[in-house]
N, C-alpha and C positions, 0 to 999 in steps of 0.2 A: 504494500500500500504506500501510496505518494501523498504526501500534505505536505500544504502551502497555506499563508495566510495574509492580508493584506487587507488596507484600514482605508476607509470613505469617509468624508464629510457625510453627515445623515442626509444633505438634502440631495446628494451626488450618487444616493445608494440604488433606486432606480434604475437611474440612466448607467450606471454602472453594471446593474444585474444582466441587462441587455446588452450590454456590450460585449461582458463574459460569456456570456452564452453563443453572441455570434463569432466569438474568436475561442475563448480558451476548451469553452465544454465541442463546441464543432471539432477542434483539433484532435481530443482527447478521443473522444468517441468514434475518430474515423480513424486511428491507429490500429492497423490488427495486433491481437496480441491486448488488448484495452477488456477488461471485464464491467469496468461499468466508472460512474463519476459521481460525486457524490458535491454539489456546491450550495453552503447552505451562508446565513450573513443571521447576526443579531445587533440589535442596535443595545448602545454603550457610553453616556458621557458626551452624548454629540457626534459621535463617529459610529460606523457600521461596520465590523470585524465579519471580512467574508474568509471562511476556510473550507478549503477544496480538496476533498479526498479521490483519489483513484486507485482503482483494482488494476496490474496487470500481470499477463502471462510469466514475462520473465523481466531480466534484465536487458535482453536484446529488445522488447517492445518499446520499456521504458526508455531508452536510447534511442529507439524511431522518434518517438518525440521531442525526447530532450535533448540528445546531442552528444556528442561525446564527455561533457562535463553533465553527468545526470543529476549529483547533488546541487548543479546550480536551478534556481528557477529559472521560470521560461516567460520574459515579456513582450510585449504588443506594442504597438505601435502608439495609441491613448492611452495607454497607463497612468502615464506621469501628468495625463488631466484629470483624474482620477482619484489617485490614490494619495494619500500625505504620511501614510506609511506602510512596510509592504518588508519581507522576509526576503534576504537576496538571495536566500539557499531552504532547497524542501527536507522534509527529513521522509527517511527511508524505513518500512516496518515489515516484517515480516506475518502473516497474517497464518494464525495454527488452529482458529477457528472460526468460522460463520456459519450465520443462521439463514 
């Protein structure tokens, strides 16, 4: 499993969810090798805390996406209209049970 996390203005949280969806979860999800995405956001203090979990097959998938540096995150193009704070590296978990 891949998590990442990354911080909105509350009023930015919208226009933000849609942008992720038409860039990060489209990416995630057309990866073979991708078992599913998981992007959820709560509001916090004025800010929106969104964190992105993904499922995949191996390390070879994760590396379709991510690149040859896989513990780095992967950003977009609007990000940085976006976000006013944001994780520059995901962490890595090994998954020994789901439901």
């Amino acid at each position: 499993m891949r998590t990442w996390r990354g911080w909105t203005r509350s009023e930015d949280a919208d226009a933000y969810e849609g942008y992720l969806l038409r860039t990060g979860y489209a990416d995630y999800t057309a990866v073979p090798g991708n078992r599913g995405a998981c992007f959820t956001r709560r509001e916090e203090d004025g800010r929106t805390e969104f964190l992105l979990t993904s499922l995949w097959d191996s390390w070879e998938a994760v590396r379709a996406f991510a690149g040859d540096e896989p513990g780095r995150a992967v950003f977009y193009p609007e990000d940085d209209r976006y976000l006013v704070d944001r994780e520059l590296t995901v962490g890595h978990y090994t998954v020994f049970a789901q439901a």
